[in-house]
SEPA-387652 format. One record per residue: x, y, z of N, C-alpha, C in turn; residue in three letters. Coordinates in steps of 0.02 Angstrom, whole numbers. Layout:
<rs>
@n.x X; n.y Y; n.z Z; ca.x X; ca.y Y; ca.z Z; c.x X; c.y Y; c.z Z; resn ALA
...
</rs>
This chain:
<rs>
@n.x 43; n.y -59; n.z 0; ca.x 0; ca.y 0; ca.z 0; c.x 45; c.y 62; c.z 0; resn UNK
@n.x 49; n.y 120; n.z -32; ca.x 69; ca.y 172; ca.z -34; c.x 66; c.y 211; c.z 15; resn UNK
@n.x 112; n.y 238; n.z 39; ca.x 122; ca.y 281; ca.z 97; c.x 95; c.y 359; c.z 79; resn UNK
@n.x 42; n.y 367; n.z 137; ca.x 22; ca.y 442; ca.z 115; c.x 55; c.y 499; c.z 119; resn UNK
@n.x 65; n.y 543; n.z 49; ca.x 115; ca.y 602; ca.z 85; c.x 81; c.y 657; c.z 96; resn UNK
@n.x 30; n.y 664; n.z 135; ca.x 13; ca.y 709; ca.z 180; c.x 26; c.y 686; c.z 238; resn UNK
@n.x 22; n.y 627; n.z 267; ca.x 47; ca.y 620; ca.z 341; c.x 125; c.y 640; c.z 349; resn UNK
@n.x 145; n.y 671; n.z 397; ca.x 209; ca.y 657; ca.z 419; c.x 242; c.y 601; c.z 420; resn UNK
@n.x 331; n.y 604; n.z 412; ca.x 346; ca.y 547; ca.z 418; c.x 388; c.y 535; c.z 499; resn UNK
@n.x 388; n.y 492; n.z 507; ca.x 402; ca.y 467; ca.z 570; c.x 476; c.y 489; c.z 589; resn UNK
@n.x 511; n.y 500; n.z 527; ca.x 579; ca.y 502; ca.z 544; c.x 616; c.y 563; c.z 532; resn UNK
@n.x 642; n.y 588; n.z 602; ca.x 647; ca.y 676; ca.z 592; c.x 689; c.y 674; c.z 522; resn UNK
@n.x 706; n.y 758; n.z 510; ca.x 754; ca.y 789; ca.z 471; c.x 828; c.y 787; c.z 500; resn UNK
@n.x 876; n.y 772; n.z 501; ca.x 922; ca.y 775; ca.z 525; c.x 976; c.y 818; c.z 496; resn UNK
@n.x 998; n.y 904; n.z 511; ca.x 1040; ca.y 939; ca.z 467; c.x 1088; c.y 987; c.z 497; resn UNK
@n.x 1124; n.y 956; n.z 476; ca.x 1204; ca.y 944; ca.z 525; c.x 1245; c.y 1029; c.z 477; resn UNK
@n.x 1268; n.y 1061; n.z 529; ca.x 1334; ca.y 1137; ca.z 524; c.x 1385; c.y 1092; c.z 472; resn UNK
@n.x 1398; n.y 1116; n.z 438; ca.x 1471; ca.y 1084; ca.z 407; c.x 1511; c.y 1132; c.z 373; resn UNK
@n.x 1581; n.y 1143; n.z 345; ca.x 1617; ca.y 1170; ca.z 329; c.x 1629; c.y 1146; c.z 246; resn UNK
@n.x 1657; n.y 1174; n.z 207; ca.x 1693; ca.y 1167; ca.z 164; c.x 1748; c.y 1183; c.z 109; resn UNK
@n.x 1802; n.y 1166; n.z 67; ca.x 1838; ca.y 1198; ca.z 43; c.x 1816; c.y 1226; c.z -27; resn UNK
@n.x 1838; n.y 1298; n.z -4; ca.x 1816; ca.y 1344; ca.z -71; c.x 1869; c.y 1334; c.z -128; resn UNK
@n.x 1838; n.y 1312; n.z -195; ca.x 1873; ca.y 1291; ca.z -251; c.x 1927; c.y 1345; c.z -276; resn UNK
@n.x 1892; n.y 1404; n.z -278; ca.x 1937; ca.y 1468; ca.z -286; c.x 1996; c.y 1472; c.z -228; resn UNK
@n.x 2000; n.y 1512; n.z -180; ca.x 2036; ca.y 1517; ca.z -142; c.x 2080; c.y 1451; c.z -104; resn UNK
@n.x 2044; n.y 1389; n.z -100; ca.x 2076; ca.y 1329; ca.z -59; c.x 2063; c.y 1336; c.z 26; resn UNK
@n.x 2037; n.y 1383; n.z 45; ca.x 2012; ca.y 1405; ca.z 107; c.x 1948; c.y 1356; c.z 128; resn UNK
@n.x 1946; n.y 1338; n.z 197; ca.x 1874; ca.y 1302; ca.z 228; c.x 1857; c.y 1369; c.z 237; resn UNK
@n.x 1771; n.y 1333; n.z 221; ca.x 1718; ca.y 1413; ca.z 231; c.x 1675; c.y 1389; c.z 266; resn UNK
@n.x 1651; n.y 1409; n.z 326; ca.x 1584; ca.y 1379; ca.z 370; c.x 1531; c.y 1386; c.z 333; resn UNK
@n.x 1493; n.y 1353; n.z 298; ca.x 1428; ca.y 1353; ca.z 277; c.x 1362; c.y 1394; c.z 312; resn UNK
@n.x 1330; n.y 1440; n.z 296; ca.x 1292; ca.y 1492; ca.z 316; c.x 1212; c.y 1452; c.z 328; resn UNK
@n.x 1222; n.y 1378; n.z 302; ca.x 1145; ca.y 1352; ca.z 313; c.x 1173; c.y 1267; c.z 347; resn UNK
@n.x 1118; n.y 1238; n.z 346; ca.x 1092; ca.y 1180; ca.z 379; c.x 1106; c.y 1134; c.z 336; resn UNK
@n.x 1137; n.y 1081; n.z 336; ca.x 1110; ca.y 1027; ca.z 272; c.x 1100; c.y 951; c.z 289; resn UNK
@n.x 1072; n.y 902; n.z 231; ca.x 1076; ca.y 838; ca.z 270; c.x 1135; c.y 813; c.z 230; resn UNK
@n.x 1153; n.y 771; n.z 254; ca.x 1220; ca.y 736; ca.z 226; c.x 1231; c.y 719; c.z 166; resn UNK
@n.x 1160; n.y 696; n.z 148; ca.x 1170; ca.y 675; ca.z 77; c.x 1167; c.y 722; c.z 24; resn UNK
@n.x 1149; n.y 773; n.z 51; ca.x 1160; ca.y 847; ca.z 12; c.x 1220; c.y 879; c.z 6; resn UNK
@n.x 1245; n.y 868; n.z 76; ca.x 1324; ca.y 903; ca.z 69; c.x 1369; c.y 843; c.z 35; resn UNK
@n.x 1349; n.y 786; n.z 32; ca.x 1422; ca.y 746; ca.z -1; c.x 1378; c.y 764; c.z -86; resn UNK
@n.x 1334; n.y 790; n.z -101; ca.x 1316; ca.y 782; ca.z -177; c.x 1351; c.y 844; c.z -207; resn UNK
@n.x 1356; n.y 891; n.z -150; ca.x 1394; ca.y 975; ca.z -180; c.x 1431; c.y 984; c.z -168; resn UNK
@n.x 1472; n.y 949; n.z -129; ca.x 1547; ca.y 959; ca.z -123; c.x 1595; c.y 938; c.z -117; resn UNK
@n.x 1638; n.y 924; n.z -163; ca.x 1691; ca.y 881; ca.z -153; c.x 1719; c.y 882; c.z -81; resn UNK
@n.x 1749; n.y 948; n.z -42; ca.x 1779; ca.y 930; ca.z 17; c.x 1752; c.y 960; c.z 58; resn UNK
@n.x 1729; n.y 917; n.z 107; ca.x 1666; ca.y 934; ca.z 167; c.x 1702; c.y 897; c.z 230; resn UNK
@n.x 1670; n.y 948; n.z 288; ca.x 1679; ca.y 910; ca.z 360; c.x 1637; c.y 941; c.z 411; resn UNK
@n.x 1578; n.y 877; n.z 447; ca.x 1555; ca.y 902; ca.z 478; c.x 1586; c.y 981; c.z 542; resn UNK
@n.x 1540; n.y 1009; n.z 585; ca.x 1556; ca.y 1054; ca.z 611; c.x 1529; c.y 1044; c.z 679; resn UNK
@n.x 1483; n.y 994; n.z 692; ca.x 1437; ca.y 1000; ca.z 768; c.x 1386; c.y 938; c.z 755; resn UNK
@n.x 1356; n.y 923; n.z 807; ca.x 1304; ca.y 891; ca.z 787; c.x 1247; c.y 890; c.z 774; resn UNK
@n.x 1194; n.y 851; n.z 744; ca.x 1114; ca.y 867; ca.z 719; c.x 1076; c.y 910; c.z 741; resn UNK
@n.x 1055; n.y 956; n.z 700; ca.x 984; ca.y 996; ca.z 708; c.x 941; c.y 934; c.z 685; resn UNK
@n.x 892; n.y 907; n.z 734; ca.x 807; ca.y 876; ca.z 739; c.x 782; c.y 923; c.z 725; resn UNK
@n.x 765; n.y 893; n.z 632; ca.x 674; ca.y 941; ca.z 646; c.x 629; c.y 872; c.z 606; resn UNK
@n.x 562; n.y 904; n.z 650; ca.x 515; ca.y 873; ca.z 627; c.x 501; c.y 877; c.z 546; resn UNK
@n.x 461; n.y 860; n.z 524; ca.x 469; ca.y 841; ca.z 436; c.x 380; c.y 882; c.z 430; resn UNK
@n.x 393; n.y 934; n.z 404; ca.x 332; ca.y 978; ca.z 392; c.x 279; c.y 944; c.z 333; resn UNK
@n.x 242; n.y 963; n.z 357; ca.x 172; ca.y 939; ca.z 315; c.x 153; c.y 988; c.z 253; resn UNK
@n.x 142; n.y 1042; n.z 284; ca.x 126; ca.y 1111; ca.z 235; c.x 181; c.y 1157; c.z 247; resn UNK
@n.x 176; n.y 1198; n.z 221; ca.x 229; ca.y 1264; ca.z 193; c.x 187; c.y 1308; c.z 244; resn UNK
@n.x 226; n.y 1390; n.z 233; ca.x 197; ca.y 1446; ca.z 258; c.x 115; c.y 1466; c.z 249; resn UNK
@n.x 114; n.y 1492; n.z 285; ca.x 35; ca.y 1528; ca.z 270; c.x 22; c.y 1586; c.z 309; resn UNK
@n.x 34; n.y 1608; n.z 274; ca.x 8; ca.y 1682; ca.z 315; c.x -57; c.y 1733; c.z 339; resn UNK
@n.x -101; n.y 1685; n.z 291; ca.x -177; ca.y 1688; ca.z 320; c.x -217; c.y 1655; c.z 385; resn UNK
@n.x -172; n.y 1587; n.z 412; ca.x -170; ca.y 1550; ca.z 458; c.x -183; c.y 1584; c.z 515; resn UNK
@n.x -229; n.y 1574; n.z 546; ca.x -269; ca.y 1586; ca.z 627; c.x -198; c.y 1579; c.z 674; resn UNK
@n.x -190; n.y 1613; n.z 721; ca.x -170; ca.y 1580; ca.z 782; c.x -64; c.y 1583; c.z 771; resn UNK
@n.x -49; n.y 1609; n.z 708; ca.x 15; ca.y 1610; ca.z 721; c.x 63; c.y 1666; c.z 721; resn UNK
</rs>
């Protein structure tokens, strides 16, 4: 049976600080965002984590700014 994707999934987001070397210069640059792992080994050749996991829950809907109550 197909898993519904409006429910949440059970299994947080996990998105880890990491560093990496800038192709131009050869310098490590702290990364300014969040990523999951399999994102940072797809964009960068030389990566190293920086700290451990940001948990987030796995969102259902996007923004809304007409939304009651936030």
């Amino acid at each position: 049976m197909p898993r519904d994707f409006l429910q949440p999934s059970a299994d947080p987001l996990a998105l880890y600080p990491f560093r990496f070397r800038d192709p131009v210069s050869g310098k490590w640059v702290r990364a300014r965002y969040k990523a999951e792992r399999k994102e940072i080994v797809a964009r960068y050749a030389e990566w190293e984590l920086c700290g451990p996991p940001e948990l987030r829950a796995r969102a259902v809907a996007g923004f809304n700014p007409w939304r009651p109550g936030s």
